[in-house]
VOPAGU-2260 file (C-alpha; in pm, 1 decimal, decimal comma):
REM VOPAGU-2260
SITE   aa  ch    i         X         Y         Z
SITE  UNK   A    0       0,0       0,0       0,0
SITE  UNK   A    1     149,5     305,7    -131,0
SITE  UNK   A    2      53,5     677,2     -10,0
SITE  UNK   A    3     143,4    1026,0    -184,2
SITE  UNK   A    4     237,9    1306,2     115,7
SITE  UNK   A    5     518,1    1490,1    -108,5
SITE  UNK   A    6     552,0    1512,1    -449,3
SITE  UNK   A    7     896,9    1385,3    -389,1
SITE  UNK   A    8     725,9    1039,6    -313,2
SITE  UNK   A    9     652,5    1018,5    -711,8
SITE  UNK   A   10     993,2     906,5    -852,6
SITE  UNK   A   11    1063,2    1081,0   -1239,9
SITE  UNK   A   12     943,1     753,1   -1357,7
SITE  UNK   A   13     596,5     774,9   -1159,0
SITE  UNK   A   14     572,5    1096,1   -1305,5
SITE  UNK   A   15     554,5     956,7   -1649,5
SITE  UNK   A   16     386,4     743,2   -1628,0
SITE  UNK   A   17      44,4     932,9   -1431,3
SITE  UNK   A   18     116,1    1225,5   -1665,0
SITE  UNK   A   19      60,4     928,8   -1978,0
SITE  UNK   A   20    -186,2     772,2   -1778,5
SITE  UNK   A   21    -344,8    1149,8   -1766,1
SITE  UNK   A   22    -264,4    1208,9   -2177,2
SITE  UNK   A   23    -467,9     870,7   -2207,4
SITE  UNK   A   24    -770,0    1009,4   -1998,4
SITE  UNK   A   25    -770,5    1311,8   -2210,1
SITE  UNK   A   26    -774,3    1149,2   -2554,3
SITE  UNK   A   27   -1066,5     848,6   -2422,1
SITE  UNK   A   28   -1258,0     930,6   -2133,0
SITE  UNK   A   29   -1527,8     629,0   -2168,5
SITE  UNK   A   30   -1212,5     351,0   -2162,0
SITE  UNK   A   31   -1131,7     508,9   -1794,6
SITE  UNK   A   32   -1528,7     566,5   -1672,1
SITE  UNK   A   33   -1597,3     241,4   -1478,6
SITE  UNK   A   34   -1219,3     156,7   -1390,5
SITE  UNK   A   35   -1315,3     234,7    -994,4
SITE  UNK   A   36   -1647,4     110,3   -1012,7
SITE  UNK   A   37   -1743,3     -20,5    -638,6
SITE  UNK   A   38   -1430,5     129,3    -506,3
SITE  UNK   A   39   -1502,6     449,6    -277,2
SITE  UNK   A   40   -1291,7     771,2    -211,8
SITE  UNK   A   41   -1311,5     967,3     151,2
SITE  UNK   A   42   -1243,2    1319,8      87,5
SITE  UNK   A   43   -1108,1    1457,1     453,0
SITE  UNK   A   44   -1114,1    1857,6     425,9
SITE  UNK   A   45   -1039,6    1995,1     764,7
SITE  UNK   A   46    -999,2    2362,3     631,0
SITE  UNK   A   47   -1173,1    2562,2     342,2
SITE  UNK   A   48   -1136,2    2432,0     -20,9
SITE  UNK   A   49   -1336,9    2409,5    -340,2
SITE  UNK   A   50   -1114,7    2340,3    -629,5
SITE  UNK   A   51    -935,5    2056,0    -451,0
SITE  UNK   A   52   -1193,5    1873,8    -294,3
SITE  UNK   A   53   -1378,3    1887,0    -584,1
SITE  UNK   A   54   -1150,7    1807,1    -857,6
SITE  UNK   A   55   -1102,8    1474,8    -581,8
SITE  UNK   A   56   -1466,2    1420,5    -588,5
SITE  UNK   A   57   -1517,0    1465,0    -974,6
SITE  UNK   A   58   -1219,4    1233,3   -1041,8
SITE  UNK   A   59   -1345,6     942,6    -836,2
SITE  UNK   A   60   -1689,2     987,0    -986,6
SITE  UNK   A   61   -1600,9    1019,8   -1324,9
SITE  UNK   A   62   -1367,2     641,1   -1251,0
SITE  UNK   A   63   -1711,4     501,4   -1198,4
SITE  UNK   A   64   -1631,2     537,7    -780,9
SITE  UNK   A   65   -1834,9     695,4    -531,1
SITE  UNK   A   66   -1700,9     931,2    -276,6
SITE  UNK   A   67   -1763,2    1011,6     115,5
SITE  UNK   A   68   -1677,0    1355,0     293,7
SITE  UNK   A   69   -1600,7    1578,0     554,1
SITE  UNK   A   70   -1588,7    1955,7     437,0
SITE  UNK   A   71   -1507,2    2113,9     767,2
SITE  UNK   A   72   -1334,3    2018,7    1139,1
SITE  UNK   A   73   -1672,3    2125,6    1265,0
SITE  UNK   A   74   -1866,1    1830,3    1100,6
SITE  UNK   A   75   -1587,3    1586,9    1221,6
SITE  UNK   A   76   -1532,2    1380,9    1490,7
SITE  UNK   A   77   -1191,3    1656,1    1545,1
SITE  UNK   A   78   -1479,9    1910,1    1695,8
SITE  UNK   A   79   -1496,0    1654,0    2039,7
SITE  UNK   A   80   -1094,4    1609,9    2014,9
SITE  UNK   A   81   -1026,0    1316,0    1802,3
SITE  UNK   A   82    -648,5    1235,1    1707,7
SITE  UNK   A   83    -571,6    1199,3    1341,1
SITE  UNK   A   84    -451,0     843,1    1353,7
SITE  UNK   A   85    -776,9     754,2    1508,6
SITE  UNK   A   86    -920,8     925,0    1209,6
SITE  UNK   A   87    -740,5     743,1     960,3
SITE  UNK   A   88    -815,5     423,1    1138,3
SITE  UNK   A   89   -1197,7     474,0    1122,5
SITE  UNK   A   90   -1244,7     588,3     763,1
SITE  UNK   A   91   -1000,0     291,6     637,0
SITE  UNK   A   92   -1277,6      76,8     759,9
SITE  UNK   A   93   -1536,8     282,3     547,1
SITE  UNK   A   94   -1349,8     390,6     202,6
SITE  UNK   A   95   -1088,7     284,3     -47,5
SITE  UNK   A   96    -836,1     547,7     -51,5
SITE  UNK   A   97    -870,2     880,9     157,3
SITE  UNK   A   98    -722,6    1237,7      15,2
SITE  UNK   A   99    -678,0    1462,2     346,1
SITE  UNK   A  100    -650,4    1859,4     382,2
SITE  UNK   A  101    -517,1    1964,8     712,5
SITE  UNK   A  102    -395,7    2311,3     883,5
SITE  UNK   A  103    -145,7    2169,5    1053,1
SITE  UNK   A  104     181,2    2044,1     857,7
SITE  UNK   A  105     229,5    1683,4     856,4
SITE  UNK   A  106    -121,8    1575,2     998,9
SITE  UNK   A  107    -176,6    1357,8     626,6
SITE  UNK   A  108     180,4    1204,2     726,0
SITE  UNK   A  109      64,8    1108,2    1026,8
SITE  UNK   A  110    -297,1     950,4     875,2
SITE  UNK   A  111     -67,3     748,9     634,1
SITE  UNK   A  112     130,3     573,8     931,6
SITE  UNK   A  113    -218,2     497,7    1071,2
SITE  UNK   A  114    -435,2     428,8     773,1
SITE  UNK   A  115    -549,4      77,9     591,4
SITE  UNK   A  116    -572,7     243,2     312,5
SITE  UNK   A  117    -364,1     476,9      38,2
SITE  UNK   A  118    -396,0     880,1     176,4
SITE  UNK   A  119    -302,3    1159,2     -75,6
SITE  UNK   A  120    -242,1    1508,6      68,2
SITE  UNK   A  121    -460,8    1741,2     -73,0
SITE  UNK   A  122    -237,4    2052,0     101,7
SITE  UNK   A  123     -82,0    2027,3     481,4
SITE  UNK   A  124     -71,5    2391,5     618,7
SITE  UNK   A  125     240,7    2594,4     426,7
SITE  UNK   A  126     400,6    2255,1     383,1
SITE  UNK   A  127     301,4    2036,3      74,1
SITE  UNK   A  128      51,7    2043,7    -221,2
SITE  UNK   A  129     158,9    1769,5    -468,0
SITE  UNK   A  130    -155,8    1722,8    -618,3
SITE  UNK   A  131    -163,0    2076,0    -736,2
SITE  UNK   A  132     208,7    1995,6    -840,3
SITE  UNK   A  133      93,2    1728,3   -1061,3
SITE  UNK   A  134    -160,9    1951,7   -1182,2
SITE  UNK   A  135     109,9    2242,7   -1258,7
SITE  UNK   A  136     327,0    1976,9   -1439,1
SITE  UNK   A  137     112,0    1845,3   -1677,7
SITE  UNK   A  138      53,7    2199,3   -1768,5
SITE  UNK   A  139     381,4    2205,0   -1818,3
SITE  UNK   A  140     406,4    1940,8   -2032,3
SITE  UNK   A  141     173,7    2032,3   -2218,7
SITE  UNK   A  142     221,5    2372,6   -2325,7
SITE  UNK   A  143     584,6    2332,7   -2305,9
SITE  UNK   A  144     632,0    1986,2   -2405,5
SITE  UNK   A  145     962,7    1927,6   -2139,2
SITE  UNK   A  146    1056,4    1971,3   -1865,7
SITE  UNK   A  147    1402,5    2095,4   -1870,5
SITE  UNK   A  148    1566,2    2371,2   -2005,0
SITE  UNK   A  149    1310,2    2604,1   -1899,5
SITE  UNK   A  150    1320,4    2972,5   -1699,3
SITE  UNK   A  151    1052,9    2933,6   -1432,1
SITE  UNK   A  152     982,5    3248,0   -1262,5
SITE  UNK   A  153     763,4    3269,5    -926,6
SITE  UNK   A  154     576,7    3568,3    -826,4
SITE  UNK   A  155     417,4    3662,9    -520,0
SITE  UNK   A  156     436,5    3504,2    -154,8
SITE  UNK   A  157     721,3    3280,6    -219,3
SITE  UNK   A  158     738,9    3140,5     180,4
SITE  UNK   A  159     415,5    3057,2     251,6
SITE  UNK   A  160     289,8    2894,5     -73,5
SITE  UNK   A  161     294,7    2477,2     -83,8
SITE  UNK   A  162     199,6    2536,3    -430,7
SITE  UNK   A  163     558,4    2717,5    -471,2
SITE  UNK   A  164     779,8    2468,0    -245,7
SITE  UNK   A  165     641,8    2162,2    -442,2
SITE  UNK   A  166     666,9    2250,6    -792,7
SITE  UNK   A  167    1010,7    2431,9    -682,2
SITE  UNK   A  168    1120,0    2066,6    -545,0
SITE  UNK   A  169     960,7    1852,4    -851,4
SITE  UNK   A  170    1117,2    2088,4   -1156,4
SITE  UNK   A  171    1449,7    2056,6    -963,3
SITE  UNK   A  172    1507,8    1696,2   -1044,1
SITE  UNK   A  173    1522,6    1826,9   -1413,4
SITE  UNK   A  174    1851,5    1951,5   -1620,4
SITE  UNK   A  175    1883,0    2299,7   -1748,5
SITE  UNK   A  176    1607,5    2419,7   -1455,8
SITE  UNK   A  177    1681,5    2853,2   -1391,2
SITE  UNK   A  178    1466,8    2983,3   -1092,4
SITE  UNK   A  179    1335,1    3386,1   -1123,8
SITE  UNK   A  180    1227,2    3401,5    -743,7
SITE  UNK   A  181     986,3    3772,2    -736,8
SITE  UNK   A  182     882,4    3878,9    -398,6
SITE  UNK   A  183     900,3    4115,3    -146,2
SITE  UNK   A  184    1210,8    4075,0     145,8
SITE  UNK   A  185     919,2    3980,5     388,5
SITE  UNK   A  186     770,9    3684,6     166,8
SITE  UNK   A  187    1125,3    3542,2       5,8
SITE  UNK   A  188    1146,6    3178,8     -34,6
SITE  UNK   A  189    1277,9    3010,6     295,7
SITE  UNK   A  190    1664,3    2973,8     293,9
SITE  UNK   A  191    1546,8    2588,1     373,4
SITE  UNK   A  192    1361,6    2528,3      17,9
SITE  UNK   A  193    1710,5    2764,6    -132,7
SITE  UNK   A  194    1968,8    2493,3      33,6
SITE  UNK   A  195    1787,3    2195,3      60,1
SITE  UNK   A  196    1642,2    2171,6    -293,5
SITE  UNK   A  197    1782,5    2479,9    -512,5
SITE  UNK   A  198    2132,2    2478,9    -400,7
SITE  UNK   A  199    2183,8    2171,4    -320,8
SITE  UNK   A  200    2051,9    2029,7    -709,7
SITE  UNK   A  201    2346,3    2284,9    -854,9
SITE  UNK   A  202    2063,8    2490,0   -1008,8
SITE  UNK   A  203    2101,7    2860,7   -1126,6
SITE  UNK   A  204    1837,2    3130,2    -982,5
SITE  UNK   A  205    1822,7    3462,7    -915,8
SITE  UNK   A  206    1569,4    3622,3    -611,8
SITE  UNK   A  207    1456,9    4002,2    -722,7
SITE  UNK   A  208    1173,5    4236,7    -568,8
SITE  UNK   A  209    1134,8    4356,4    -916,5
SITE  UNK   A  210     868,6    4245,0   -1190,6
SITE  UNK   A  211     898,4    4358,6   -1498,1
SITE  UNK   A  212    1245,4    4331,7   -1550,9
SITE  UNK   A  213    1272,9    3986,1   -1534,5
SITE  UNK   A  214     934,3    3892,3   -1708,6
SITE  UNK   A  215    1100,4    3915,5   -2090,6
SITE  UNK   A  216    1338,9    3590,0   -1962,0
SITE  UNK   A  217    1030,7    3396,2   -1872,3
SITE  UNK   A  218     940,7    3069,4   -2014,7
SITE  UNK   A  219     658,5    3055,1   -1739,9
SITE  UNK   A  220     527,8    3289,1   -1507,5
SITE  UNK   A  221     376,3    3095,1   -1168,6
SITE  UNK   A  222     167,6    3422,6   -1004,7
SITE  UNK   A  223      76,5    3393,7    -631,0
SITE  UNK   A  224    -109,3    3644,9    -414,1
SITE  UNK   A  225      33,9    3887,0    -206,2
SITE  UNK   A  226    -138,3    3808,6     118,4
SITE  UNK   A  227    -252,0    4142,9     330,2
SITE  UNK   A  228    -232,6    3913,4     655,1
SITE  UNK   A  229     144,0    3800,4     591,6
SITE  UNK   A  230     252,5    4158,8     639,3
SITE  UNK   A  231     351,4    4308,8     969,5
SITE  UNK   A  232     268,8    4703,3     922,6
SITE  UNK   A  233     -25,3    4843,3     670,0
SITE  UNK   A  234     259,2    4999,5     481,3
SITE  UNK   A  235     453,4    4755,5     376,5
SITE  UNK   A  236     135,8    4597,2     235,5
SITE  UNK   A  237      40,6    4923,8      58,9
SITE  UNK   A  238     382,0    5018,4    -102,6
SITE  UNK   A  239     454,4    4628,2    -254,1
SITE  UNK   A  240     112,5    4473,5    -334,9
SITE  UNK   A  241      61,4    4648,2    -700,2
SITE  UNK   A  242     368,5    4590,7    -767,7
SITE  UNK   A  243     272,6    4232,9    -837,7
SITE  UNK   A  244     -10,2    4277,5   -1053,1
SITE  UNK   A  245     -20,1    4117,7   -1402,2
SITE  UNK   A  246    -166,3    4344,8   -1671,0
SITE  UNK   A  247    -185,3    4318,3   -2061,8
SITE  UNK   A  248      61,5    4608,9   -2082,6
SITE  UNK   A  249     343,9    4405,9   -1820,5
SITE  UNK   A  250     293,6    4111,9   -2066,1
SITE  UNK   A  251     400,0    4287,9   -2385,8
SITE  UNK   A  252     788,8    4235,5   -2312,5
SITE  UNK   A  253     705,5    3897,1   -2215,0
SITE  UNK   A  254     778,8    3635,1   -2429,4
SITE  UNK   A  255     516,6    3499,6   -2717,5
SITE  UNK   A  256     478,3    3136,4   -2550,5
SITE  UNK   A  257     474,8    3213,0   -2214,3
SITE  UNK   A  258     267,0    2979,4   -2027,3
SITE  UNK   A  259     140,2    3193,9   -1709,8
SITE  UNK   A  260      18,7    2999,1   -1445,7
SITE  UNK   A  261    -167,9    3021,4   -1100,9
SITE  UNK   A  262    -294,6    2770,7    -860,1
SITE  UNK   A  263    -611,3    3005,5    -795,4
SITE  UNK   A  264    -805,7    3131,3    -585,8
SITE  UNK   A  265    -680,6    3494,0    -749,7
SITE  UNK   A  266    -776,5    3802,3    -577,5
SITE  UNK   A  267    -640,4    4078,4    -822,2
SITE  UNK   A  268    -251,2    3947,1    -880,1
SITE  UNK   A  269    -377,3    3863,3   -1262,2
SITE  UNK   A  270    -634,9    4141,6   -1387,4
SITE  UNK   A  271    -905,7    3956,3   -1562,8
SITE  UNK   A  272    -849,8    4131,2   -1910,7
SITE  UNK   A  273    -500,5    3890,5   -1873,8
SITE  UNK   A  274    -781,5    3595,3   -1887,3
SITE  UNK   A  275    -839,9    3635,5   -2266,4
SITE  UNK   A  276    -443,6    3600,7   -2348,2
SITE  UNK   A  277    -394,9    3306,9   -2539,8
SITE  UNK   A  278    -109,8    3256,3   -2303,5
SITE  UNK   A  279    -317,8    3220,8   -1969,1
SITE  UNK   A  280    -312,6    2840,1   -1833,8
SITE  UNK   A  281    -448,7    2885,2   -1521,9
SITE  UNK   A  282    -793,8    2714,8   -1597,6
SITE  UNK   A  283    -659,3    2504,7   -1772,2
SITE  UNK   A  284    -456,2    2400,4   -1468,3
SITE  UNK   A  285    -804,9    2364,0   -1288,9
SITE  UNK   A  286    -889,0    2120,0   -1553,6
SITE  UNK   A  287    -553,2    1905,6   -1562,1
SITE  UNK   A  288    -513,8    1859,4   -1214,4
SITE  UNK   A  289    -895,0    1670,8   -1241,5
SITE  UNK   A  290    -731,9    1440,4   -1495,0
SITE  UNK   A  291    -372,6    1416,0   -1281,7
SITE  UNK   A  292    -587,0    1323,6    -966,8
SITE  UNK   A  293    -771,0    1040,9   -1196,8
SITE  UNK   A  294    -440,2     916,3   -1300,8
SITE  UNK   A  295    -315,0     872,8    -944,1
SITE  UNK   A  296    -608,8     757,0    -765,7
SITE  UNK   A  297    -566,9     464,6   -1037,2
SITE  UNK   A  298    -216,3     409,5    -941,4
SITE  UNK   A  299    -239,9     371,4    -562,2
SITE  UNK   A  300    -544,9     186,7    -604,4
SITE  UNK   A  301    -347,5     -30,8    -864,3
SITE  UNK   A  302    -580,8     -39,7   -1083,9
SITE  UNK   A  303    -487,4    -167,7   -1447,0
């Protein structure tokens, strides 16, 4: 029994072979539309979510499966103080394979070591997202068609977003990988993520507050938002967060296939006349990462 916690779980190879598995879905959607049929997916949401849990749910239901849920701590046994592991041990006995959402970092870890059953985390606090990474990669693929070579730049709060620290550590098992890391000093990329994964894969990137300088080099543009709440004074917040805002008239240096990218929600770090941009991905990202999830709840489940 195999779970997914970090996207550095999924060797290169798995990779592959859910991203054909995914290409396959695409191209013949009946072939893959009873493949879970009697098989049943718990989707365990302990915070807020929409596209995630249901992209989960869609998957499983359009595999022929049915799904079971908690949307919220408050309609959970975790209201009246019950452990994860004791969690994990009670749905096991109810569903097939259970994708988790959790504030707190390392709480899907911890349902894995307790489970009877595969657990995929759907997003543990500021931690790990790699179902949104498998999303972001067949993107990628694509629109790109590789995965090396490329200039990835990421924009916006660089040390709080999962989304950011998991596509930073999948793209940096790849050759020819150059990071463009845009943010304000207060939201840089952790010096952890830099060392541990950046550094320490020999890979070239630069870190810069500003934004239109560096978006002519781009081969993709990952936007995040600026988050108000991460800031200490009102200022701060005031001086850097239009300085981050993607407009048709920032995108005319920018390269023609540029492939510009956002896990979503946006707030207003992508104006919505950007939507119309033939080079705009990020529903399309929404869409993939239904197809990615498909491909890997057919994995763990082994299904052939």
């Amino acid at each position: 029994m195999r779970s997914v916690i970090s996207i550095l779980d999924l060797s290169v190879e798995d990779l592959e072979e859910l991203i054909s598995t995914a290409n396959g879905i695409i191209d013949d959607p009946a072939k893959y539309a009873h493949k879970c049929d009697g098989k049943k997916l718990a989707t365990l949401f302990f915070e807020p979510s929409t596209r995630t849990r249901l992209s989960f749910e869609a998957a499983m239901y359009e595999l022929g499966g049915n799904v079971i849920s908690v949307s919220s701590a408050d309609s959970s046994s975790a209201a009246k103080g019950e452990s994860v592991a004791d969690t994990a041990k009670t749905v096991s006995c109810y569903a097939d394979i259970i994708a988790m959402r959790h504030p707190k970092e390392g709480a899907p870890l911890v349902a894995s070591l307790n489970a009877g059953v595969p657990v995929i985390n759907a997003g543990d606090g500021g931690h790990n997202h790699p179902t949104q990474t498998l999303a972001d990669l067949l993107t990628i693929r694509r629109e790109k068609g590789r995965f090396d070579n490329l200039t990835v730049g990421f924009c916006g709060d660089l040390k709080f977003g999962r989304t950011v620290h998991s596509l930073i550590s999948a793209l940096s098992r790849y050759s020819g990988i150059r990071f463009v890391l845009i943010s304000p000093e207060e939201l840089k990329l952790p010096s952890y993520i830099k060392k541990d994964v950046i550094q320490k894969n020999n890979l070239e990137y630069i870190q810069t507050a500003e934004f239109e300088s560096v978006i002519p080099t781009l081969d993709i543009l990952y936007m995040t938002r600026v988050q108000r709440e991460r800031f200490f004074n009102e200022e701060d917040y005031l001086r850097l967060k239009d300085s981050y805002i993607l407009t048709p008239e920032k995108l005319k240096r920018a390269k023609k296939d540029l492939c510009i990218m956002h896990p979503l929600p946006r707030v207003n770090e992508i104006s919505v006349a950007v939507d119309d941009d033939p080079r705009a991905c990020y529903f399309k990202q929404v869409l993939y990462g239904k197809y990615m999830r498909m491909a890997l709840i057919l994995k763990l489940l082994e299904v052939k």
